[in-house]
DRENNUMAR-758491 format. One record per residue (C-alpha): z, x, y; residue in one letter. Coordinates in steps of 0.02 Angstrom, whole numbers, padded with zeros to 5 digits, always signed. Layout:
BEGIN
ZXYA ...
***
This chain:
BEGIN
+00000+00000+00000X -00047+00063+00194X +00114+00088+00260X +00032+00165+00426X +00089+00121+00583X -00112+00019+00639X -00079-00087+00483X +00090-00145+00536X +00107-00312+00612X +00134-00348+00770X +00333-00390+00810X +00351-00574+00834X +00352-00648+01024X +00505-00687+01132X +00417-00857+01161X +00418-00887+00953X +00585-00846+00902X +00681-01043+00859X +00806-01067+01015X +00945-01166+01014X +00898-01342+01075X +00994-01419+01259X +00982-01553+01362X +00891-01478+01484X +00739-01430+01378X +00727-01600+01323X +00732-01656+01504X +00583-01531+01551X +00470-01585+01402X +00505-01756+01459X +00441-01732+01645X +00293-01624+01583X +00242-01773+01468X +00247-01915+01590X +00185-01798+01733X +00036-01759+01644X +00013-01933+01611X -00122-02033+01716X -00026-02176+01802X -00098-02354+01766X -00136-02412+01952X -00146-02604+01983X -00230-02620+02135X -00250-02774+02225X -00442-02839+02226X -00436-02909+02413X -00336-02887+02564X -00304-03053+02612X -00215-03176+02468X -00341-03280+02375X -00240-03449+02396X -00282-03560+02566X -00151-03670+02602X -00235-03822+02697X -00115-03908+02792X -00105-03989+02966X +00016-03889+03067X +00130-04041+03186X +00037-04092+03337X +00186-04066+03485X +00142-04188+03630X +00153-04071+03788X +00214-04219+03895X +00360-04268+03807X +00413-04086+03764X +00437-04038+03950X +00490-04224+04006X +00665-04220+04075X +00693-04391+03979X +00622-04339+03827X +00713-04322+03660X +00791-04185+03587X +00686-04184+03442X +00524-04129+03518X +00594-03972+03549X +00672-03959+03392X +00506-03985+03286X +00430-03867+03392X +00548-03724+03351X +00560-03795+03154X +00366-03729+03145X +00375-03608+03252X +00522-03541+03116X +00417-03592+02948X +00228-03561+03004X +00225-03483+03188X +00102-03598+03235X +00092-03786+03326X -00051-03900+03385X -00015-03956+03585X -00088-04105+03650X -00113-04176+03791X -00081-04002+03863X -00159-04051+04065X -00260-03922+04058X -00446-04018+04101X -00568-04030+03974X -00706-04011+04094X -00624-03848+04139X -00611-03773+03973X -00804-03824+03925X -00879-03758+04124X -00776-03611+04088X -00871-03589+03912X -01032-03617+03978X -00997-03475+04112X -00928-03338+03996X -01068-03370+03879X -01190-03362+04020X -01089-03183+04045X -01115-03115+03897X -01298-03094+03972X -01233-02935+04040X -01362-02786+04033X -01311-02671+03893X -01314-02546+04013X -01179-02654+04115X -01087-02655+03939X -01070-02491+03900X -01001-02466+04090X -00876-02594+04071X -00839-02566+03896X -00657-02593+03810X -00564-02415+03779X -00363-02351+03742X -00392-02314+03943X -00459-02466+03990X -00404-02617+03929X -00524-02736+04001X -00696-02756+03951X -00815-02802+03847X -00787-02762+03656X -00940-02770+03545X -00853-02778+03353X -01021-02786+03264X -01222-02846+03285X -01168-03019+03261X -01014-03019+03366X -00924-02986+03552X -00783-03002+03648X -00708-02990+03835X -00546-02935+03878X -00485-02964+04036X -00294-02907+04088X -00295-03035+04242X -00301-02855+04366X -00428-02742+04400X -00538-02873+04495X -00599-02728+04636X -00670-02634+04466X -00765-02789+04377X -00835-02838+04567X -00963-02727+04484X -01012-02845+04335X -01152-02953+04398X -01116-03091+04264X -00927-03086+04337X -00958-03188+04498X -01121-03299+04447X -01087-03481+04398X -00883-03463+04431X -00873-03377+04282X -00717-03272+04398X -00643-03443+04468X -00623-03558+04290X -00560-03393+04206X -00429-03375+04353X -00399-03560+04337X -00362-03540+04157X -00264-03415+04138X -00137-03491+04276X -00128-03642+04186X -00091-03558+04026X +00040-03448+04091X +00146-03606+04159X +00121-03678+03984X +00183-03508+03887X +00319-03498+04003X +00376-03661+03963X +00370-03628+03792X +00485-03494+03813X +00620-03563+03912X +00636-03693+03745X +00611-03543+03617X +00720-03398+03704X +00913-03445+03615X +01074-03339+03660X +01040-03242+03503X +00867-03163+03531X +00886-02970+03604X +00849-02885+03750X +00666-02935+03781X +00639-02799+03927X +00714-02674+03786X +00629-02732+03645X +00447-02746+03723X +00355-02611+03778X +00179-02722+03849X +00206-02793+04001X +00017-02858+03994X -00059-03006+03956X -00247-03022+03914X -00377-03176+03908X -00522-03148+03790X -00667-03231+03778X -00772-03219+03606X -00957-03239+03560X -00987-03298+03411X -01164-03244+03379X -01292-03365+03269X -01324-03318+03069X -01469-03325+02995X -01469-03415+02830X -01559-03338+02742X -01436-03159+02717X -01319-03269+02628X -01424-03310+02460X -01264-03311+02362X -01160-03418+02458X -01001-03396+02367X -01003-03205+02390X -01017-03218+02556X -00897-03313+02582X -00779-03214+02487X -00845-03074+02595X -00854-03150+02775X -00652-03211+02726X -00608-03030+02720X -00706-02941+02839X -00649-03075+02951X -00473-03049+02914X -00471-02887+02944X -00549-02893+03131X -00426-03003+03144X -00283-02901+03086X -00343-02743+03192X -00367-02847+03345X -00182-02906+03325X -00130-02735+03325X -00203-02691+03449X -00157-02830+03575X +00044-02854+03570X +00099-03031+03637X +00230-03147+03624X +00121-03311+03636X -00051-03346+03601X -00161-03510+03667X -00317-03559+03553X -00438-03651+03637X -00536-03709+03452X -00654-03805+03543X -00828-03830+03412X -00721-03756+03292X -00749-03842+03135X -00603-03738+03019X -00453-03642+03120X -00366-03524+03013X -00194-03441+03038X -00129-03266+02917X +00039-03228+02916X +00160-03137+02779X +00168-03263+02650X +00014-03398+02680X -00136-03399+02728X -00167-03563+02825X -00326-03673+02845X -00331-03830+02954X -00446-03919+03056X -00390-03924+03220X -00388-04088+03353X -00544-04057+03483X -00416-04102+03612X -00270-03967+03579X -00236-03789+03616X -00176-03697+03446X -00003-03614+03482X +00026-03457+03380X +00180-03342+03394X +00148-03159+03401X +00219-03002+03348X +00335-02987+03495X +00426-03137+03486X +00466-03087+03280X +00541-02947+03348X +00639-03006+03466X +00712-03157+03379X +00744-03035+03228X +00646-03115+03129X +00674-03299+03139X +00511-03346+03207X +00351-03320+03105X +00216-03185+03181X +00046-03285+03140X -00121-03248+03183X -00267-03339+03231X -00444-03365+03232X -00572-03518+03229X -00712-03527+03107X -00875-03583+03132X -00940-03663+02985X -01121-03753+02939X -01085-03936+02964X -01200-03966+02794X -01116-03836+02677X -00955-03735+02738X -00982-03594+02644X -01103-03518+02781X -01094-03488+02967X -01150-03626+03089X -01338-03557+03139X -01374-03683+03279X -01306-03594+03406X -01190-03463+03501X -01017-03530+03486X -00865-03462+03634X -00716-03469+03582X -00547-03446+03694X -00383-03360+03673X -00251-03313+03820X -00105-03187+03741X +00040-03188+03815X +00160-03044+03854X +00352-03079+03857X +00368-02974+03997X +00248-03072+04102X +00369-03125+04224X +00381-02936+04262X +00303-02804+04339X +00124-02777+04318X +00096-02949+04248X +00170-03038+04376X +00050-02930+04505X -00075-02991+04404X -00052-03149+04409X -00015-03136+04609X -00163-03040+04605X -00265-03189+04538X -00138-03330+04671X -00203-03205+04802X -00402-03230+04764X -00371-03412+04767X -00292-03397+04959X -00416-03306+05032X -00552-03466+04961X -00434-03565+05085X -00427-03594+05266X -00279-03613+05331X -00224-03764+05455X -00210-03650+05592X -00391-03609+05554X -00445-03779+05551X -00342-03833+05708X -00434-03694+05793X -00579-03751+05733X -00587-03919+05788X -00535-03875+05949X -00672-03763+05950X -00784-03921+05907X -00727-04055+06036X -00753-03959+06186X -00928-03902+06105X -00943-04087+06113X -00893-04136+06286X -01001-03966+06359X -01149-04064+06264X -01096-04220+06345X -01087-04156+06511X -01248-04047+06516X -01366-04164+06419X -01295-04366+06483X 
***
């Protein structure tokens, strides 16, 4: 037998030699097993849930809610949904109808605007007024109730008192969101100067551009797909626009529908109400009590709702409301906008003066010509 030394097996490893076993060996084979493991991921097929709830949020009557005589209850529904859903229907609101539907007809007129007039006044982190174009299909215009000297330069902004009804608007809806406050706001909500950071409120007026039928071959897709693309403009716009309040004007709107945690609501609205949705602010400062919903009204082919009205442009309203409106710069904006509307007046000085001016004018013609 070769007993020389190349013949000789190697000595046996460190690594082979039996060890005794402990507790935390069997710990590290365990986390090397399930690390090298690939995790079974359920991920969720859609954003948005797939159930609709359709259901009629309560209409609140705006009359008897502010009425000194009225009862107690009005109120108390209107905080009941405002708790469960975040959202109410308000009739008989005052606010014109011929108003609302001249001031439609004007902003749709302004969204005639030259692209090159567009991209000047566009939306930006900077500037929060503007026009916002979201896709081919779709716009929007923001306006923060200021910087009136700066959209002088949009030609569409003075032509057919596009600038008056929106100024008109927006004052009315402020004395309605304010109202609503005074009945919301309880001893236990916190420190809304504190808690809120915007101190703007916005008015935006959206285009909802015609569809062609024939994209939409498979009608049930797109629906599927218009639901969630639509949800999440929705959801982005939210965050990007922090309010307390929000006022839906869902005039034409055939299908208003309303996301929050839990539901997803779908309703069709009264032609004669605003759409009152809470906002992001006013779950914060309650801590919680009231329900953050958000909006939007859906246009839908009166024949077959699964496709997009194709008739025609639709404008849709919404003013947001900050909870700090009744401070700093959104109270100069909304002097701002008082102040436009004085200097459209004449004073009765002026028109004393005036017709003083015209009587003597009269008895000099008198006197030179009879």
């Amino acid at each position: 037998m070769d007993t020389s030394p190349r013949s000789r097996a190697p000595p046996p490893s460190p690594a082979a030699r039996e060890r005794p076993e402990s507790s935390e060996d069997d710990d590290l084979d365990r986390f090397m097993k399930h690390a090298l493991r690939v995790p079974n991921l359920i991920l969720p097929d859609r954003i948005v849930q797939r159930e609709i709830v359709v259901r009629n949020p309560p209409e609140i009557d705006w009359g008897s809610l502010i009425s000194p005589l009225s009862e107690k209850s009005v109120a108390r529904e209107l905080r009941s949904s405002a708790a469960a859903i975040g959202c109410v229907q308000l009739v008989n609101h005052g606010i014109p109808r011929d108003l609302i539907e001249e001031a439609a007809v004007a902003a749709a007129d302004a969204f005639g605007t030259t692209p090159e007039e567009k991209k000047k006044a566009a939306r930006s982190p900077e500037r929060r007024w503007g026009f916002d174009v979201e896709d081919d299909d779709e716009e929007s215009f923001w306006w923060d109730g200021s910087s009136l000297e700066e959209m002088a330069g949009i030609s569409k902004w003075n032509s057919n008192g596009f600038r008056d009804k929106m100024e008109r608007l927006w004052l009315d809806m402020e004395k309605i969101c304010n109202k609503i406050m005074e009945i919301l706001k309880d001893k236990n909500m916190h420190n809304i100067e504190k808690e809120v950071n915007e101190q703007v409120s916005y008015f935006c007026v959206h285009k909802h551009c015609e569809v062609g039928d024939k994209n939409y071959e498979n009608k049930n897709y797109y629906k599927e797909k218009h639901e969630m693309m639509m949800m999440l403009r929705v959801l982005m716009r939210s965050w990007g626009c922090s309010h307390g309040l929000a006022l839906h004007v869902p005039s034409n709107a055939t299908t208003f529908q309303v996301y929050f945690k839990e539901r997803w609501l779908s309703f069709t609205p009264n032609k004669d109400a605003l759409v009152l949705t809470l906002g992001d602010q006013l779950q914060k400062c309650s801590g919680g009590f009231y329900k953050h919903a958000i909006g939007k009204q859906v246009i839908f082919h009166q024949s077959d709702n699964n496709v997009p009205s194709s008739s025609s442009s639709i404008i849709s309203m919404a003013f947001f409301y900050s909870l700090n409106a009744s401070s700093t710069s959104s109270s100069s904006s909304s002097s701002s906008i008082t102040n436009s509307h004085k200097e459209k007046t004449i004073s009765l000085s002026q028109q004393l003066i005036v017709a003083t001016f015209l009587t003597l004018l009269f008895h000099l013609f008198v006197y030179l010509f009879v």
